[in-house]
C-alpha positions in Angstrom: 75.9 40.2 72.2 77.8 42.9 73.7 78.5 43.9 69.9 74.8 44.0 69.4 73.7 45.7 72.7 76.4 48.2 72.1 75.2 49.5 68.4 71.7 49.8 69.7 72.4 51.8 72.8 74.5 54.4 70.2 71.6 54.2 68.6 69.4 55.5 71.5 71.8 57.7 72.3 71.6 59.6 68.7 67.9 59.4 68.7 67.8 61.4 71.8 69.1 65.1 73.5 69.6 64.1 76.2 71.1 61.0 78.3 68.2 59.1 79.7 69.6 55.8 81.4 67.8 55.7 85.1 68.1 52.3 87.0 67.0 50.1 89.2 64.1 49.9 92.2 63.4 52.9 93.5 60.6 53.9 96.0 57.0 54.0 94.9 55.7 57.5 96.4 53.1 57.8 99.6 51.7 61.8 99.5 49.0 63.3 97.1 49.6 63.6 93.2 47.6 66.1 90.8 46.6 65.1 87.8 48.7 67.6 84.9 50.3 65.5 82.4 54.1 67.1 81.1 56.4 65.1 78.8 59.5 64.1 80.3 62.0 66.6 79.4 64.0 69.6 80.5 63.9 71.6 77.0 61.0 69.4 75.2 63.7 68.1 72.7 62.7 64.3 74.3 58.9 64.7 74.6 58.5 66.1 71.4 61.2 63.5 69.3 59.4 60.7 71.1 56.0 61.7 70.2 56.5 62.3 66.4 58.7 59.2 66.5 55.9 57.2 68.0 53.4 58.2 66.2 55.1 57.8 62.8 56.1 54.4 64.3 52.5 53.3 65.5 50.3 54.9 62.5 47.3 55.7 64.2 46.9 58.8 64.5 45.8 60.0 61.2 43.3 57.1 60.5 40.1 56.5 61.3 38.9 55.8 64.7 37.1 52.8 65.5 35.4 51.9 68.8 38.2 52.6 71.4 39.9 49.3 73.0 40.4 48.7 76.4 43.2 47.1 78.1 44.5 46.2 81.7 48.3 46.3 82.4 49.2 44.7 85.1 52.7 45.8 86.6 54.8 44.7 89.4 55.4 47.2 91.8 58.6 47.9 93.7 57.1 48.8 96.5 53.6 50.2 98.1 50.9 51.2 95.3 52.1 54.8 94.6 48.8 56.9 95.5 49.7 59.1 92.5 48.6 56.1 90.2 45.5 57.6 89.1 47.4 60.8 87.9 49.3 58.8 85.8 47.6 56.8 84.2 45.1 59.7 83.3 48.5 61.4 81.6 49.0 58.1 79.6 45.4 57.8 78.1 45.9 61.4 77.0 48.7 59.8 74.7 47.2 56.8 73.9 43.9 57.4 73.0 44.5 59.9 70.1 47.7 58.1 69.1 46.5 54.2 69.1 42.9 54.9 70.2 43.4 52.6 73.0 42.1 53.3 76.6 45.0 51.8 79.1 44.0 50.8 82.7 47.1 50.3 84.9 47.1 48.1 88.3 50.0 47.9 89.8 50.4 44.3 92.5 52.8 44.7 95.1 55.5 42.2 95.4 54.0 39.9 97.7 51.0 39.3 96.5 52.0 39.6 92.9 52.5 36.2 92.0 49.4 34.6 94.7 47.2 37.5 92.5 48.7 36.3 88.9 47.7 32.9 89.6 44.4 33.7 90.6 43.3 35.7 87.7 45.1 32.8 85.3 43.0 30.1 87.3 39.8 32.2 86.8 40.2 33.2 83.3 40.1 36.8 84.2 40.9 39.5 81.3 44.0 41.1 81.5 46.0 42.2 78.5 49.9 43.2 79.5 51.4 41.8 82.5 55.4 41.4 83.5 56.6 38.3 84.8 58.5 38.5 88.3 62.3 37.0 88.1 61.1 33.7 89.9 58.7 31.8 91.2 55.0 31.1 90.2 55.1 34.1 88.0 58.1 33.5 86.6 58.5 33.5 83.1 59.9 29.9 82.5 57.1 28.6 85.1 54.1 30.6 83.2 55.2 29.8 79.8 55.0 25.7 81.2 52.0 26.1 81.8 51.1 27.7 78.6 49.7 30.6 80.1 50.5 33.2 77.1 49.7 34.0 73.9 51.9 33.6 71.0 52.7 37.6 69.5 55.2 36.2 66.9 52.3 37.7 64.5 51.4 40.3 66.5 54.8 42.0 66.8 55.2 42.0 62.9 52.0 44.1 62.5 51.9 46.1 65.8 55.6 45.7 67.5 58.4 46.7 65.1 59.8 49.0 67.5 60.6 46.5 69.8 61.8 44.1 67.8 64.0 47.0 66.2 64.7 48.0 70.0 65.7 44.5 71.1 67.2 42.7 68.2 67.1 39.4 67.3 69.4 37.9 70.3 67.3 39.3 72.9 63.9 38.1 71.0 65.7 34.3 71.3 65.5 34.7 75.2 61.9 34.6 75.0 61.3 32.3 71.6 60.2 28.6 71.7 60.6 26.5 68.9 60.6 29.8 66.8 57.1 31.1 69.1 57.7 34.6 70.9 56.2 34.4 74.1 56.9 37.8 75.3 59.4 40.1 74.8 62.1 41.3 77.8 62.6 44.5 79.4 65.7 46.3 77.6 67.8 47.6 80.4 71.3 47.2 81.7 71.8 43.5 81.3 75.4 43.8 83.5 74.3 43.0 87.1 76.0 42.3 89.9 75.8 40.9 93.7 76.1 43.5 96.0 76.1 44.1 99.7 73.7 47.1 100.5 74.3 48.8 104.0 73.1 51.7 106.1 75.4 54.4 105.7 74.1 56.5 108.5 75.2 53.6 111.0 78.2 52.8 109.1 79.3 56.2 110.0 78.0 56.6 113.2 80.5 53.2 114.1 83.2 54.7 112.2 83.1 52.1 109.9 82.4 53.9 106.5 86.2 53.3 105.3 86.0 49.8 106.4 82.7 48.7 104.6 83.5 50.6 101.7 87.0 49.0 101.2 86.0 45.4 102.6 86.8 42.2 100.5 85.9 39.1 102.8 82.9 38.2 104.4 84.8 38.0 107.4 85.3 42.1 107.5 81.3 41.5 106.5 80.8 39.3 109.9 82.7 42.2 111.4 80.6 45.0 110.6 77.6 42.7 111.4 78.9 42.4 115.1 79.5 45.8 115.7 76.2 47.0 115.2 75.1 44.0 116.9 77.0 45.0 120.0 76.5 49.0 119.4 73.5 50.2 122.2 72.4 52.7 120.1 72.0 50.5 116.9 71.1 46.7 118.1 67.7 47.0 117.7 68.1 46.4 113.6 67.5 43.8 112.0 71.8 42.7 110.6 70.4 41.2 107.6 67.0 40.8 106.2 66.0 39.3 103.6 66.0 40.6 100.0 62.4 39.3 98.8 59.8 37.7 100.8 61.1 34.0 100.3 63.9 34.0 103.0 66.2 35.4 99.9 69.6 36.4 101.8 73.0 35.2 100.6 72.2 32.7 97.8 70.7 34.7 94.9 70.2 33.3 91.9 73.3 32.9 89.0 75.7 33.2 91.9 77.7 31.7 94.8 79.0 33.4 96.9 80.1 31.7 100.2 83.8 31.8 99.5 85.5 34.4 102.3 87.5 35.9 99.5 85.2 38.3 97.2 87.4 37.3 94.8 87.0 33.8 94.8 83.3 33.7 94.1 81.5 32.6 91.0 78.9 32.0 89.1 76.5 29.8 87.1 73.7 30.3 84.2 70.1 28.8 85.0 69.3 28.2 81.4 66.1 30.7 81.9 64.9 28.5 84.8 63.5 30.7 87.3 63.6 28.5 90.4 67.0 28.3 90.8 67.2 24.3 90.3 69.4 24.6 86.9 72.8 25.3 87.0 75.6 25.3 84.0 79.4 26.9 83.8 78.9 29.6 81.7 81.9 29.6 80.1 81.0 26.8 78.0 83.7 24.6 79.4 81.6 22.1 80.3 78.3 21.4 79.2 77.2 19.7 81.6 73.6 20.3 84.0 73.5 19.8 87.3 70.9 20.0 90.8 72.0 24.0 91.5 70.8 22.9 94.9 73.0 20.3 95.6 76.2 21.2 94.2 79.1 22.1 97.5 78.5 25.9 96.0 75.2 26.4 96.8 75.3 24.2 100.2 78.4 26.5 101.4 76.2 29.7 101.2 73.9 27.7 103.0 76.2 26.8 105.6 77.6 30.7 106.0 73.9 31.8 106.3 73.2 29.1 108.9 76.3 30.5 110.6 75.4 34.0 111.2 71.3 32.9 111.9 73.1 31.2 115.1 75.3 34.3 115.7 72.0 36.5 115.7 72.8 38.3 112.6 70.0 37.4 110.8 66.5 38.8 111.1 64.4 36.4 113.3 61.3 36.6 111.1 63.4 36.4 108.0 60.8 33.0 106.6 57.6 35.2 107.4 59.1 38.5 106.1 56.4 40.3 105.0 58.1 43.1 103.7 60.7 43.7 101.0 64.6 44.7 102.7 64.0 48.4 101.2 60.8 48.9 102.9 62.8 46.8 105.9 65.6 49.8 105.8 62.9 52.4 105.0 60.9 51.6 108.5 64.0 51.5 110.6 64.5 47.8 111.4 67.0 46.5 109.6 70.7 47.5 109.0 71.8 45.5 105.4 70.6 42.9 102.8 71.9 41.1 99.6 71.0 42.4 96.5 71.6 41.8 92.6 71.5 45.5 90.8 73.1 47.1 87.9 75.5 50.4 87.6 74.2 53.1 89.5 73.0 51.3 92.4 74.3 53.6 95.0 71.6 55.6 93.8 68.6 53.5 93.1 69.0 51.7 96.5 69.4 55.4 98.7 66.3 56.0 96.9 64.7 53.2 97.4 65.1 53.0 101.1 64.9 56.5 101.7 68.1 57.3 103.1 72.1 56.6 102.2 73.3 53.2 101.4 76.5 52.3 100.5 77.1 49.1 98.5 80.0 47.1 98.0 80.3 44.5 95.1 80.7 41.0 95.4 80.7 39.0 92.1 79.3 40.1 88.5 77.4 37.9 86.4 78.0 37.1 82.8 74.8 38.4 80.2 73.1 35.2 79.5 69.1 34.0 78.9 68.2 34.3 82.7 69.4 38.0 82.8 67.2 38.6 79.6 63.9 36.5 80.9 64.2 38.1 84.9 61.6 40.4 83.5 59.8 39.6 80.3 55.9 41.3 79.1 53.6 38.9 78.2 50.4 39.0 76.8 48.2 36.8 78.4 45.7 33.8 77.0 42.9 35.5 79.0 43.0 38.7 77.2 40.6 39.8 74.7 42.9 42.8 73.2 45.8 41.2 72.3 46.2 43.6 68.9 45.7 47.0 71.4 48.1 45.0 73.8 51.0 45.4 71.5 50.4 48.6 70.2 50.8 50.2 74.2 53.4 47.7 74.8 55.2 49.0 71.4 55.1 52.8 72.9 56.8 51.1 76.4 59.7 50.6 73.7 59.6 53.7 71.6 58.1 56.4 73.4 60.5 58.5 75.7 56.8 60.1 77.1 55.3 57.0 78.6 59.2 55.5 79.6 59.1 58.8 81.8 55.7 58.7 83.1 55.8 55.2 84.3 58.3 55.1 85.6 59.1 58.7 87.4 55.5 59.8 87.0 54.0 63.5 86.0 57.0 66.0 85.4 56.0 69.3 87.6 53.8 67.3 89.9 55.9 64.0 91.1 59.3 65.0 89.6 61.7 68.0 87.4 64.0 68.2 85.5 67.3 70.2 85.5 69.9 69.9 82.7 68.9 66.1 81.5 68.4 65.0 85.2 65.2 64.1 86.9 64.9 65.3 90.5 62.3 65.3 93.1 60.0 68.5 93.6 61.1 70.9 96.1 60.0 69.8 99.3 59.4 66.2 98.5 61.2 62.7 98.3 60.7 59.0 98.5 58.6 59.2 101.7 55.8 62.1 100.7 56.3 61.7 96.5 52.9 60.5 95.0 54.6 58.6 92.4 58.2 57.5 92.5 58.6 53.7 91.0 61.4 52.2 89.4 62.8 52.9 85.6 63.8 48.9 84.6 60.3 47.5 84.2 59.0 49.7 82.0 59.6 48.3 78.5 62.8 50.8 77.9 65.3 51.6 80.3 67.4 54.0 77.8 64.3 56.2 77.3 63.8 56.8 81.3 65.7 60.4 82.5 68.3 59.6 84.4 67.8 59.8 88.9 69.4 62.5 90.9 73.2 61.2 91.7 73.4 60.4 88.4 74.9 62.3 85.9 73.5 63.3 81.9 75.8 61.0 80.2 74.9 57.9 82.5 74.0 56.1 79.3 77.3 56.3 78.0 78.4 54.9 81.3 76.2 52.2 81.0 77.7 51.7 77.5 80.9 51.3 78.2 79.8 48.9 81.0 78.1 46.4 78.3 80.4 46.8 75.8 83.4 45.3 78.2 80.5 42.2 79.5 81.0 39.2 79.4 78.6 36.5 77.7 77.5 33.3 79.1 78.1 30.5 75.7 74.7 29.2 76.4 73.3 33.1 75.6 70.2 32.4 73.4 69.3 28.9 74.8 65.8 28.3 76.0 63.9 25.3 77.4 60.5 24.1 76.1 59.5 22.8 79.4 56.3 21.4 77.9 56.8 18.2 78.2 58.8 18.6 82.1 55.8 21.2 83.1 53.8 19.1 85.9 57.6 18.3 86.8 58.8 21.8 87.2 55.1 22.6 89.2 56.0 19.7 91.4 59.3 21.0 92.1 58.7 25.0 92.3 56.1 23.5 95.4 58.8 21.7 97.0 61.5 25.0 96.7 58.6 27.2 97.8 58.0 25.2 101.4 61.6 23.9 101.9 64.2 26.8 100.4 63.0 30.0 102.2 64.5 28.4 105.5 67.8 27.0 103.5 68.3 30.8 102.1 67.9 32.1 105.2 70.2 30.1 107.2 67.0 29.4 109.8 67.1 25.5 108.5 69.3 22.6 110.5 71.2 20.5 108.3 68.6 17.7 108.4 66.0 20.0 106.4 69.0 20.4 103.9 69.0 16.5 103.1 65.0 16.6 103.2 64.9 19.2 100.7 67.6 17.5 98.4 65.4 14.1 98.6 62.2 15.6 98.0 63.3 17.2 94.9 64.6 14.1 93.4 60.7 13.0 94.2 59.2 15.3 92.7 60.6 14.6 89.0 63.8 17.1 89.2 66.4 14.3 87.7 63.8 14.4 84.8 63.7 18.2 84.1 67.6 18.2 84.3 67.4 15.4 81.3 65.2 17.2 79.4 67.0 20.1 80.1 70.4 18.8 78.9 68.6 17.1 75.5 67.7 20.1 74.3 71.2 21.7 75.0 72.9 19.0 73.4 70.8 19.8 70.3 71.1 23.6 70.3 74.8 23.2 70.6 75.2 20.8 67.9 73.0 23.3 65.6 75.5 26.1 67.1 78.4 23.9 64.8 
């Protein structure tokens, strides 16, 4: 893997001239956008190479045009619907029509409502023809794929997709193959992530605490932070820590545990691909055993360290209901810190994101393996009626530095510049007032996206050096076919979606713990760890 991921980012890195590596969430914009499309470059040398790359690569624009298709590409957004959509997507059909004579419609679903509004068009067999799937939950990727909610594009990539599968490879195309199907293909980003603590700077140095946060190690220095600002008049009113999503998300996120005092002393696990958190495997192949994630002494002691600080009053008393994201938490003023899992650069991403300084200290790193590659995965749906067109946008998400820019930084000389290889705001604007600021992982191709303000030209090669020291889960490649386990695995996501948002939060007594535990054993989760195991047993034996 980190052999693979290595050649292809030197690869990027040749084909462009300029380093292009931005990362993570970042704010989506709130003012008024115009409606000027620019390619995403300081000098042109990126806008220009991307669109005689794509078109060579797509091979459209010289024939014949038949009747225009029409798709809808349905996007999770970080954050509130940038009101500079409109702009944007006006820029894109100015690429895509001539280039792949397809008209692109863009609808962007905010986070909590993504996966309520995913189901609903699935249930009604409405017409979509892109979407991405959200790292858990209903709309997760393992979840959707169950319930065999997307179309096969093993075919369709052949004809329309080379560029991604030349973009991805062949290792990250087994993260989303069953039994040799491709059932979407996953974003290609910075697969290193880590756990980090993300904290207000402004109030870290307003308490004189800066040094202390930045250098601390333990939770306990953590719990020590979390009771000054408690006790501080000037900053009690915040929220200590709120939750990361809106499912009570806090302390135990997923691939991770993280209770031990010690930084140092935490570890990891590797979900398989599951996205509900209920699978848990060593990584480093020691032992190939599957287990309940939920009811290991791990997962319960995060729990228990949660539960801890809910009592002490660190914890935001809303946290179950939390109806918005911890960035937009921060961004509003009511909460101080939250738990987060983010790549390199995140000092930058998460400043942006919340709209003012954060400084973030890192707990644990994960090892690459098949639920870093399936967090965010594009799909093409069984409800949509240009499947073909589909692929050929989706292959210029992969390929094309132009629409990599405009998705995700929007319109250059209306939502952003550029100065020496780095995207900046306009003058006079930032998160709060930009008409379109999103994020640059979501978007097909991370390594085409300009690099953020903070970080520097060469961040790719940063990010390079990153993957090539990574380390690999053993079980990199494996993935489930949950067909026969999926009115199982629907039984169970229920139960984790009314019982775990209290458990992550720390709001739940010990009681709700057990109940949770014996529900899940109910609802057929001894069954999907069987099947689960099976069909590990037989990969590894075809490993030999």
């Amino acid at each position: 893997m980190k052999g693979r991921v290595t050649a292809l980012l030197m690869a990027a890195c040749l084909a462009m001239s300029m380093a292009a590596c931005g990362n993570n969430e970042s704010a989506s914009g709130a003012g008024n956008g115009g409606n000027e499309t620019t390619a995403a470059s300081d000098s042109g040398a990126v806008s220009e190479s991307g669109s005689e790359a794509a078109a060579a690569d797509n091979g459209e624009a010289d024939e014949p045009l038949e009747d225009m298709a029409e798709i809808k590409v349905t996007i999770l957004s970080m954050g509130p619907i940038p009101q500079g959509l409109q702009d944007v997507e006006d820029a894109v059909n100015e690429i895509t029509e001539p280039e792949i004579n397809t008209h692109v419609t863009l609808e962007m679903l905010e986070p909590g409502n993504y996966a309520q509004q995913i189901n609903l068009k699935m249930s009604s067999s409405e017409p979509f023809d892109l979407m991405v799937t959200m790292p858990s939950g209903t709309a997760g990727f393992t979840t959707m794929v169950s319930q065999n909610q997307f179309m096969d594009i093993s075919e369709l990539l052949q004809e329309y997709g080379q560029g991604i599968i030349d973009t991805l490879g062949e290792e990250l195309l087994q993260a989303t193959t069953i039994n040799g199907k491709i059932y979407g293909v996953t974003t290609y980003r910075s697969l290193v992530t880590s756990n980090y603590i993300v904290m207000r700077t402004d109030v870290l140095e307003d308490l004189g605490l800066l040094e202390k946060a930045q250098n601390m190690t333990t939770l306990e220095e953590y719990e020590e932070i979390l009771q000054a600002v408690k006790e501080s008049d000037k900053w009690n009113y915040l929220a200590g820590i709120v939750a990361s999503d809106l499912v009570g998300t806090c302390l135990p996120l997923g691939g991770t545990y993280v209770g031990e005092n010690n930084f140092a002393d935490d570890t990891c696990y590797d979900q398989l691909g599951d996205t509900n958190k209920f699978i848990a495997i060593n990584p480093d192949g020691s032992d190939p055993t599957i287990v309940n994630n939920f009811a290991t002494e791990e997962y319960h002691k995060m729990y228990e360290v949660m539960h801890d600080w809910y009592e002490k009053g660190y914890v935001y008393g809303d946290v179950t209901t939390q109806t918005d994201k911890a960035e937009e938490m921060v961004k509003s003023n009511a909460a101080f810190s939250y738990f987060s899992q983010s790549e390199i650069g995140v000092e930058v991403s998460k400043s942006a994101t919340c709209g003012m300084p954060m400084t973030c200290v890192k707990m644990v790193t994960m090892p690459i393996s098949t639920s870093t590659t399936s967090k965010f995965v594009w799909t093409v749906p069984t409800t949509s009626q240009e499947p073909e067109a589909a692929i050929k946008f989706l292959n210029m998400m992969y390929t094309d530095a132009r629409i990599c820019n405009l998705l995700a930084w929007g319109v250059e000389g209306v939502h952003y510049q550029v100065k020496d290889g780095v995207a900046y705001f306009m003058d006079g604007q930032d998160a709060n007032n930009c008409a379109y600021h999103t994020c640059d992982f979501i978007y097909g191709n991370q390594f085409l996206v300009l690099p953020w303000d903070g970080q520097s030209a060469d961040f790719r090669d940063i990010a390079l050096e990153e993957m090539e020291n990574a380390q690999t889960s053993a079980y990199l490649g494996f993935i489930c076919d949950t067909n026969a386990i999926s009115n199982e695995i629907s039984a169970v996501a229920n139960v984790i979606a009314e019982y775990l948002p209290a458990i992550d939060s720390g709001v739940a007594e010990q009681d709700h713990y057990d109940a949770f535990l014996k529900k899940l054993d109910e609802s057929g989760l001894p069954k999907i760890i069987e099947e689960y195991q099976n069909q590990l047993n037989d990969w590894l034996a075809q490993q030999q």
